[in-house]
C-alpha positions as CSV (number, residue, x, y, z in Angstrom):
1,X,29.4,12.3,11.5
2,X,25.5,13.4,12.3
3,X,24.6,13.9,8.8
4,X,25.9,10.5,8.5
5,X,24.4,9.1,11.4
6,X,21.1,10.3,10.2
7,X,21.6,9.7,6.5
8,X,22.0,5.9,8.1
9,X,18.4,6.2,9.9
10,X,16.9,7.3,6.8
11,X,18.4,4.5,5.1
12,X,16.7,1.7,7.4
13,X,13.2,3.5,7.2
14,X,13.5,3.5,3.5
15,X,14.5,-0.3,3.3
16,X,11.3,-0.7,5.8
17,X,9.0,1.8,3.6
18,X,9.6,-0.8,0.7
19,X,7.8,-3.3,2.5
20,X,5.5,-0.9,4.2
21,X,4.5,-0.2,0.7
22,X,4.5,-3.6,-1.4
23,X,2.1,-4.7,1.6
24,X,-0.3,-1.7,0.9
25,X,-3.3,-4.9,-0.4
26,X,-3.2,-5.9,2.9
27,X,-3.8,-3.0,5.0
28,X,-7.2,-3.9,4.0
29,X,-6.7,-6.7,5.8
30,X,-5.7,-5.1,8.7
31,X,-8.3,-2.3,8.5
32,X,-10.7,-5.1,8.3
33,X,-9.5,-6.8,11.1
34,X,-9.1,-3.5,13.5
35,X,-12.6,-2.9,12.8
36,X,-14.1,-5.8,14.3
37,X,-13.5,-4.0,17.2
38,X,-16.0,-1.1,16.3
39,X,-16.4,1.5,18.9
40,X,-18.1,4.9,19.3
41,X,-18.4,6.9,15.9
42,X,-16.0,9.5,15.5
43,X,-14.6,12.2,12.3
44,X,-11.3,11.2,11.3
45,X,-10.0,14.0,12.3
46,X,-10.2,13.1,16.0
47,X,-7.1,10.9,15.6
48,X,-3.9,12.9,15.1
49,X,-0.9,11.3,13.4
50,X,2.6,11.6,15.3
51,X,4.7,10.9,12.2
52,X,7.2,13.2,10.9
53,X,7.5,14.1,7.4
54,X,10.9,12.4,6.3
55,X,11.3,14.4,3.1
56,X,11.9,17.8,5.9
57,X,14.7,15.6,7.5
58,X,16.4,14.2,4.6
59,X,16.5,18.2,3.4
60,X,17.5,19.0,6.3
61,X,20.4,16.4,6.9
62,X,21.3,15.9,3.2
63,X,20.1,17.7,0.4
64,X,22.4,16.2,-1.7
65,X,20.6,13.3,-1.7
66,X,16.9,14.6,-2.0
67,X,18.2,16.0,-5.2
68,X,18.9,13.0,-6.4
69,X,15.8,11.3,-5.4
70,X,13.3,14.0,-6.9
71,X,16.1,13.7,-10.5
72,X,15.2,9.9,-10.6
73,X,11.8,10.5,-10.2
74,X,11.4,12.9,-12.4
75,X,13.0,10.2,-14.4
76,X,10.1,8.0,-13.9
77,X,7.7,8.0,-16.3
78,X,3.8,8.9,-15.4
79,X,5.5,9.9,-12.0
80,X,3.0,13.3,-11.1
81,X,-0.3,12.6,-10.9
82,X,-3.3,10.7,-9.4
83,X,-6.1,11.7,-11.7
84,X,-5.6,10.3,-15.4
85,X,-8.2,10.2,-18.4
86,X,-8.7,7.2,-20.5
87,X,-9.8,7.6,-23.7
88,X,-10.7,5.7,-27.2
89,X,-12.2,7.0,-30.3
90,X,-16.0,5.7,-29.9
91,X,-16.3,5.6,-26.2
92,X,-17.1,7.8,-23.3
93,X,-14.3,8.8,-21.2
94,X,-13.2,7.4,-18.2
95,X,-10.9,7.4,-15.6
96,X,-7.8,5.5,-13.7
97,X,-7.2,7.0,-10.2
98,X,-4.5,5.9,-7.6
99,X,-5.7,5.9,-4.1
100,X,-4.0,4.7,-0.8
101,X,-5.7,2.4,1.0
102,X,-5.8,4.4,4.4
103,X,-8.6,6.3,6.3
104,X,-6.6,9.3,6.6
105,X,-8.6,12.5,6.2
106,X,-5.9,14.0,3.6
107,X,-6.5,10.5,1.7
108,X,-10.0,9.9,1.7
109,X,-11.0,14.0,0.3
110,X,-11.0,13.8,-3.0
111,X,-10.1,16.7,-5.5
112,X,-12.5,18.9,-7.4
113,X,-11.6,17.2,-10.4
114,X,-11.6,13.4,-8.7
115,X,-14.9,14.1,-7.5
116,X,-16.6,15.1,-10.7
117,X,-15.1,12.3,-12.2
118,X,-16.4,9.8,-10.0
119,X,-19.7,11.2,-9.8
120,X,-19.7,11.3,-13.7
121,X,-18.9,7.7,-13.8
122,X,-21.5,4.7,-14.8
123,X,-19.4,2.4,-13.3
124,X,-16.9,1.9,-10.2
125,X,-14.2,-0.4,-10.1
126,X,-11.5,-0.8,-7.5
127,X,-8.8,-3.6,-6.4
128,X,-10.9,-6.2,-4.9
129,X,-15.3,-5.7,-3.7
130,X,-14.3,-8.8,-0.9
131,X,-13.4,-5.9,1.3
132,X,-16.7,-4.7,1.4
133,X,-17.7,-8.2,2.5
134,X,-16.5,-9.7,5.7
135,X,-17.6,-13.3,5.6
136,X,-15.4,-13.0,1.8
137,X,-12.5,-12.0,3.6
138,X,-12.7,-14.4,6.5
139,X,-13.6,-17.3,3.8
140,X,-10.4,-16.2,1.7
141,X,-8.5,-16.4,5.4
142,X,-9.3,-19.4,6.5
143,X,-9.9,-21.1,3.6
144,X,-6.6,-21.2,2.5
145,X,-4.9,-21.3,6.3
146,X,-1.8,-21.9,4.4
147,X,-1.6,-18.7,2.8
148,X,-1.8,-16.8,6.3
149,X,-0.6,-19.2,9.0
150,X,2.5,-22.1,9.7
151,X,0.6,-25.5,9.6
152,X,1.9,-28.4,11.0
153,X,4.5,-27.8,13.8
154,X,6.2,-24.9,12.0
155,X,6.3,-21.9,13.5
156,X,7.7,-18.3,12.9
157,X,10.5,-19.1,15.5
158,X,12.0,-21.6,12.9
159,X,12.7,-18.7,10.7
160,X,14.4,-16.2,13.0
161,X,17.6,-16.3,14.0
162,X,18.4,-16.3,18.2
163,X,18.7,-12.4,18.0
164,X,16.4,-11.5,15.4
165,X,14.0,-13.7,17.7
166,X,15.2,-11.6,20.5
167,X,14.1,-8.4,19.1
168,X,10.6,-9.1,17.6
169,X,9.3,-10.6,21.2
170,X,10.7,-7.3,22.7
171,X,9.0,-5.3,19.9
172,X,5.7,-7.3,20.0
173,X,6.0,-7.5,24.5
174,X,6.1,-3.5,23.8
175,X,3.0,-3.6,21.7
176,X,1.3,-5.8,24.6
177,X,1.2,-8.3,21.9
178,X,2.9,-12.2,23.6
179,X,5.4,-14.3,21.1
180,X,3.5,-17.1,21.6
181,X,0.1,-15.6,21.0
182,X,1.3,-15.1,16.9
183,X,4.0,-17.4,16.1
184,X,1.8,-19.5,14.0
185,X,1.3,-16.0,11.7
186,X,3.1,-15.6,8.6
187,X,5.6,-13.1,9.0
188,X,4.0,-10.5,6.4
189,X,0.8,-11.2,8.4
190,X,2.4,-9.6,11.2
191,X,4.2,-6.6,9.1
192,X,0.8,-6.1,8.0
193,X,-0.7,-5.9,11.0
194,X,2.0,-3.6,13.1
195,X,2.6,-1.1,10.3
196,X,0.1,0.8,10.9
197,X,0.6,4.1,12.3
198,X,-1.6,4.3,15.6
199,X,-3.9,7.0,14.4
200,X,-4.6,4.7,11.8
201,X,-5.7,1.4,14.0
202,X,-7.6,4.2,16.4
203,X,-9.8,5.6,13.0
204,X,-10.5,2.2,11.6
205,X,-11.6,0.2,15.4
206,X,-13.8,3.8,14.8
207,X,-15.3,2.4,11.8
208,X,-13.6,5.1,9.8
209,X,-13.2,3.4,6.1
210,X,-10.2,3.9,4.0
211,X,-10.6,5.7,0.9
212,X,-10.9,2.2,-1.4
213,X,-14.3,1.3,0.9
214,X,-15.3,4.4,1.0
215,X,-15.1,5.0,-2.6
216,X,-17.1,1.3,-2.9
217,X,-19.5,2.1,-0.7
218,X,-20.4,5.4,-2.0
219,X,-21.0,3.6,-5.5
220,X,-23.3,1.2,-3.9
221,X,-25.2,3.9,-2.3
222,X,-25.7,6.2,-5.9
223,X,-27.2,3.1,-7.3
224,X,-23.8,2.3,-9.5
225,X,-22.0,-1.1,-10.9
226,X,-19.2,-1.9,-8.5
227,X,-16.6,-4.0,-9.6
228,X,-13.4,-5.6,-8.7
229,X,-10.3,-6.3,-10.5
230,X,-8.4,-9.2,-8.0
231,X,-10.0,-10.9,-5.4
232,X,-9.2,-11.1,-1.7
233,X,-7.4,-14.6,-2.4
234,X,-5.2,-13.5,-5.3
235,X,-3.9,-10.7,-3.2
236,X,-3.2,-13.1,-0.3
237,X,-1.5,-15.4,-2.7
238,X,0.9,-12.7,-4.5
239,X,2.1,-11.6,-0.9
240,X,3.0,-15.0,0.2
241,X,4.7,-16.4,-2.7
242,X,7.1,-14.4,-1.7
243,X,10.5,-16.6,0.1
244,X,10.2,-16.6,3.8
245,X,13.5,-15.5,4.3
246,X,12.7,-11.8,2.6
247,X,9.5,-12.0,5.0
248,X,11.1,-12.9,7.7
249,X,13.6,-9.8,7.6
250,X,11.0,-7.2,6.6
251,X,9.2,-8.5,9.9
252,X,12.8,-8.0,12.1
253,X,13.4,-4.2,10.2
254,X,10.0,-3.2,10.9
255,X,9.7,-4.0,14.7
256,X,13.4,-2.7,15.1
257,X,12.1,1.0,13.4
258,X,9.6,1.0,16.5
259,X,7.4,4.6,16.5
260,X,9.8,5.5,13.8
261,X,7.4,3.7,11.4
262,X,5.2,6.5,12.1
263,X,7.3,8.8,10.0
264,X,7.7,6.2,7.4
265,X,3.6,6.4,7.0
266,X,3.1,9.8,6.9
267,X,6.0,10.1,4.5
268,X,4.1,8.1,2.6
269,X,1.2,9.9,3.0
270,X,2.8,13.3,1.8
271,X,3.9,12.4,-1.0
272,X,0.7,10.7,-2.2
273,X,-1.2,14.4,-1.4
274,X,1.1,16.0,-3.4
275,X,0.7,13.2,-6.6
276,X,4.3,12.1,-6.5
277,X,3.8,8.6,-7.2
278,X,7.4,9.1,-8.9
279,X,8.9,9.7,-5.9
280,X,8.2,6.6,-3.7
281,X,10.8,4.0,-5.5
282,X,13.3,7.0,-5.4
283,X,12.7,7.4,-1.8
284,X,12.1,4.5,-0.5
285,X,15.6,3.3,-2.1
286,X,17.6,6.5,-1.1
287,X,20.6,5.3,0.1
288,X,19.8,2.0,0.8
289,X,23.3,-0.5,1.6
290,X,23.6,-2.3,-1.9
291,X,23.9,-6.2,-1.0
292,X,22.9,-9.1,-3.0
293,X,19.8,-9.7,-0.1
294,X,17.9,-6.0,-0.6
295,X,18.7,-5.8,-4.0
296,X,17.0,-9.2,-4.2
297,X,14.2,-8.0,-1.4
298,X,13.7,-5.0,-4.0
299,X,12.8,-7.5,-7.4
300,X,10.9,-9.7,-5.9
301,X,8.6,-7.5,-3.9
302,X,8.6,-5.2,-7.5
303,X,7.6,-7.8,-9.1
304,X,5.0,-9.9,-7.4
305,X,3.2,-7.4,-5.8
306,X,3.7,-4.3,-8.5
307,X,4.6,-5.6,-12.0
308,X,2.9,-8.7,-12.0
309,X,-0.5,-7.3,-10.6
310,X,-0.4,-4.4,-13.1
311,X,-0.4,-7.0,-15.8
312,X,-3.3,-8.7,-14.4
313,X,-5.1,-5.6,-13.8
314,X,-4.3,-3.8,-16.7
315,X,-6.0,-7.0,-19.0
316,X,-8.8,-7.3,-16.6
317,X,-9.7,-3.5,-16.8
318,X,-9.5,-3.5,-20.8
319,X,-13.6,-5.5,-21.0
320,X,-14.1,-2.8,-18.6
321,X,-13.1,0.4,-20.4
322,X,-14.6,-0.8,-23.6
323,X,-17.8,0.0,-21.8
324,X,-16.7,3.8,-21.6
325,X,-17.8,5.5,-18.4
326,X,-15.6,3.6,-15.8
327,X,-13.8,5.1,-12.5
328,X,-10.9,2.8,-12.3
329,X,-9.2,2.8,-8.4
330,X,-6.2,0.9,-7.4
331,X,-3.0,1.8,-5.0
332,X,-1.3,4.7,-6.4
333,X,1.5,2.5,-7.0
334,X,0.4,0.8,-9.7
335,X,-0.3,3.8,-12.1
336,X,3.9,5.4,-12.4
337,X,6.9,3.5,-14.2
338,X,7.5,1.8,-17.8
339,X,5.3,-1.3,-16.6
340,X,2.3,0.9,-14.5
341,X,-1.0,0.8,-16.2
342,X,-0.7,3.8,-17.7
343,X,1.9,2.9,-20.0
344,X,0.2,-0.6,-20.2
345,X,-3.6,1.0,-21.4
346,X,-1.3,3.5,-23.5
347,X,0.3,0.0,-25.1
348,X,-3.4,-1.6,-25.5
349,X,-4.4,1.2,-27.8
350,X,-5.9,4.1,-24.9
351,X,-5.2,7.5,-25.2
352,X,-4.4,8.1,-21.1
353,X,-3.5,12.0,-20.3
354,X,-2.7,13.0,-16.7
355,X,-6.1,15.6,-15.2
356,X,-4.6,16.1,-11.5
């Protein structure tokens, strides 16, 4: 009955985890956002994590099913690795990398090998250069109000349900955060917003970049060409064609997980220092309750925030790599799977080989 029990609590962190990471776009936002309120410098390492390692506990409490999870990502093809080389007969190499758009000191060090390859690189390009701007951002906020925030007299309270109502003005009352004070936010808004693990909202109200910005900013500074492959607007967009309803419930699961969500993060975290990029689907989907309403949740986040964008990003890096001499950077989950980019710049002619 405890393995069960916990198998259970696993399962509703790794329905969560899916939203936690189809919303990884817009933790820029929210890193953006926390670091209006800049305070005193400080390393990263001054703000410790609290977050358990979920992988320990599901080892722990069922290793039946962690062997299942690492089989079907070893399944997963491309699913080891952050560090590939990309490759044509004529050009000078250059390189896709997968980052995670956090701050996090185990994030933001790059490997030997990353390293060289970035420094190597002519050319930097990574998801969107509007973060590095924050008039762009607020422009692509405001400027669509639609996109963010209920207009009119709609507010999130039509879309919850008496209870699930109930339960995000306790969560959000806990976080010192009033109902009223957001109920004209879109619901992802908000999952963006109180996803983050609290080390994470303490390093970036430091000024502490994540790795994307700090990547960008680093270009800027060795005199190289910085591009972007989306802008701030077509990210916005992607996360809110999504249906309410689906946003609406992600909001309810992730205020009900509380400091749970913690774990969920630096979950996350671990497996992205280790290169498993395979294993977040398998995760993530553990033993999640099969119903028609997560299995829809699972497509339609899959393929409006991960599918579709790779498409988009794989034909907008191509004029790119032509050039040779490119450091390409996006979210780590865009690179694994039979529709990441590196089966897509395989299928567009690219030798890509995995480096680390």
């Amino acid at each position: 009955m405890r393995a069960r029990a916990e198998t259970s609590s696993i399962d509703r962190m790794a329905d969560v985890a899916l939203r936690v990471a189809a919303a990884l776009p817009l933790l820029l936002l929210s890193a953006l956002l926390a670091g209006l309120l800049l305070a005193s410098p400080a390393s990263a390492e001054t703000f410790a994590c609290a977050g358990k390692n979920l992988l320990a506990e599901l080892a722990a409490e069922d290793p039946a099913a962690l062997e299942e999870v690492r089989r079907k990502a070893g399944e997963t093809p491309n699913g080891q690795g952050l560090l590939w080389r990309v490759t044509r007969d004529g050009l000078a190499p250059s390189y896709l990398f997968g980052t995670m758009h956090m701050s996090d000191p185990r994030v933001t060090e790059l490997s030997d090998a990353a390293r060289q390859a970035f420094d190597g690189a002519e050319r930097i390009v990574i998801e969107t250069t509007d973060i590095l701007d924050q008039r762009a951002m607020a422009a692509a906020i405001y400027g669509q109000p639609e996109l963010t925030m209920f207009t009119g007299s709609e507010t999130l309270a039509d879309h919850l349900s008496a209870a699930d109502r109930e339960i995000v003005e306790a969560a959000l009352s806990a976080r010192g955060v009033p109902f009223g004070s957001v109920k004209k936010m879109k619901p992802w808004m908000l999952i963006s917003l109180v996803a983050l693990p609290s080390c994470e909202v303490q390093r970036s109200s430091a000024g502490l970049p994540v790795l994307d910005v700090k990547l960008a900013r680093q270009a800027q500074e060795d005199g190289k060409e910085l591009l972007g492959l989306e802008s701030a607007v077509e990210q916005l967009a992607a996360m809110a064609s999504l249906p309410m309803e689906l946003h609406a419930r992600g909001l309810v699961e992730t205020l009900s997980l509380g400091e749970r969500l913690e774990d969920v993060m630096e979950t996350m975290v671990a497996l992205y220092v280790d290169g498993e990029t395979g294993m977040f689907w398998p995760l993530i989907r553990a033993a999640v309750p099969e119903n028609d309403a997560s299995e829809g949740d699972y497509a339609a986040f899959d393929q409006a925030m991960v599918k579709a964008r790779n498409g988009v990003m794989a034909e907008r890096s191509e004029p790119i790599l032509e050039k040779g001499g490119a450091f390409i950077a996006v979210g780590a989950l865009h690179l694994p799977g039979a529709e990441g980019l590196v089966e897509l710049l395989r299928a567009a002619g690219y030798e890509v080989e995995k480096v680390d």
